[in-house]
C-alpha positions in Angstrom: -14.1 -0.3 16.4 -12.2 0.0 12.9 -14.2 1.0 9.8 -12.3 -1.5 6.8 -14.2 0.7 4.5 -11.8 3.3 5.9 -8.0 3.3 3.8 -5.0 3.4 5.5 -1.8 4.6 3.9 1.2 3.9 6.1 4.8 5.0 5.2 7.2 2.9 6.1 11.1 2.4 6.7 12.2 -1.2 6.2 11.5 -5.0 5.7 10.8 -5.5 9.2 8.2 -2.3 9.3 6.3 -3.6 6.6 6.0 -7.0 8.3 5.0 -5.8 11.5 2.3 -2.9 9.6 0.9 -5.7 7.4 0.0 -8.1 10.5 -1.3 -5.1 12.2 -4.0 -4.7 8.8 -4.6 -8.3 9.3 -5.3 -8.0 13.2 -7.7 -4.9 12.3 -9.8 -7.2 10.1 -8.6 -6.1 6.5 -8.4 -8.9 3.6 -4.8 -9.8 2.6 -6.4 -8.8 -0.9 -6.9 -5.5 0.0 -3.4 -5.0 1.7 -0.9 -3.2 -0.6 3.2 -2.4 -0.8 4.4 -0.1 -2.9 7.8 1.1 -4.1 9.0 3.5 -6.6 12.4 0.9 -7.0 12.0 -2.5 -8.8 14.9 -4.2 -7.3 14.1 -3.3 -3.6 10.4 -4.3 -4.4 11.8 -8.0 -5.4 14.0 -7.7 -2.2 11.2 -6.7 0.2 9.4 -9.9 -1.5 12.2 -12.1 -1.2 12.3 -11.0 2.8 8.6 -11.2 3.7 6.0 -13.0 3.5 4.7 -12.1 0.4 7.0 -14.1 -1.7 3.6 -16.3 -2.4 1.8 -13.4 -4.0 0.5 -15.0 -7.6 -1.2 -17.3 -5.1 -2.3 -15.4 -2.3 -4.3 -13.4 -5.4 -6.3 -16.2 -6.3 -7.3 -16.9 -2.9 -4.7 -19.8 -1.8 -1.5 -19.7 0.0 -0.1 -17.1 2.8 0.8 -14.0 1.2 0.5 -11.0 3.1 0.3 -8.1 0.4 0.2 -7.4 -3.2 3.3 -6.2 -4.8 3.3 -3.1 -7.7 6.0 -2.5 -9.1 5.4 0.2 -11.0 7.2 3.5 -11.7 6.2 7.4 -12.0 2.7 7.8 -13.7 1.7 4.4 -13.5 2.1 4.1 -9.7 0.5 7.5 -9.2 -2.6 6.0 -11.4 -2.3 3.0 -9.1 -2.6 5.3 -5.9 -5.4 7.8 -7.2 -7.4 4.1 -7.9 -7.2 3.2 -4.4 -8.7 6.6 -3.6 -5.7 8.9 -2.7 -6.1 12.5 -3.9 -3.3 13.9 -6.7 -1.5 16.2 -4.5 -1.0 13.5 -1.9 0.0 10.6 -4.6 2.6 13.2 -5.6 3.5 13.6 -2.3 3.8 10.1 -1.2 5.7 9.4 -4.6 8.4 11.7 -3.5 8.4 9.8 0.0 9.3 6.7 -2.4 11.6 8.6 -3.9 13.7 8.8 -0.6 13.5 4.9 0.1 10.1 4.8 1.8 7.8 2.2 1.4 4.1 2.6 2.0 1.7 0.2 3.4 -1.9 0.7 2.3 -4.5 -1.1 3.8 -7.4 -0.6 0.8 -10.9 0.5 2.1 -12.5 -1.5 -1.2 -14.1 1.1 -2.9 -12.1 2.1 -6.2 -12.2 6.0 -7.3 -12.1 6.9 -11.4 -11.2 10.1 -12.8 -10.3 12.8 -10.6 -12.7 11.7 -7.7 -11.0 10.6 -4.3 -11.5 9.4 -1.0 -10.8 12.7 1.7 -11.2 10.2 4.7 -7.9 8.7 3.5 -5.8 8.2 6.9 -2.0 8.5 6.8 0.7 7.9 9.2 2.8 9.5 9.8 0.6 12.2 10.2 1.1 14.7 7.4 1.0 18.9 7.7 -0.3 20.9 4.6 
């Protein structure tokens, strides 16, 4: 059985990736609310919103419409800030910031409970599977 106060952070190669990755949150139970894509490029983010369906995003945040995911675009600092609020720890925020970097896209299926400070969440699940 999936724990949805469990986040999920998946890394991710194209449109079609997140499509399929954001159905599969869906299908494990997790709000469209608390399903996130980032990227570290403005102009791919708009793209990836154009292609999908989170086009409706204004909407889908005040609780109408079909959107699938929220949309940050964000750069650097900000993005990192982003991350560390959704519970990732510093070194991996850096880490997956650098995956942005070379054209990923992440995924993140939010467990709900928002970290402050230097606090994070060490139950954080990534895939692919990461080696430190």
């Amino acid at each position: 059985m999936n724990n949805l106060s469990n986040t999920k952070v998946h890394t991710v190669n194209n449109i079609a990736e997140v499509q399929e990755q954001v159905y599969k949150f869906q299908s494990e139970g997790y709000a469209k609310d608390n399903i996130f894509v980032l990227t570290h490029d403005k102009d791919r983010t708009k793209r990836i919103v154009d292609n999908t369906d989170a086009e409706n995003i204004g909407v889908a945040e005040e609780g109408l419409g079909t959107a699938i995911a929220n949309i940050f675009r964000s750069n650097g600092d900000e993005l990192r800030a982003k991350m560390r609020s959704l519970g990732i720890s510093k070194m991996d925020s850096e880490r997956l910031e650098r995956d942005m970097d070379q054209d990923k896209i992440l995924v993140i299926a939010w467990g709900g409970t928002e970290y402050i400070g230097e606090d994070y969440d060490p139950a954080v699940y990534y895939y692919p599977h990461y080696v430190v």
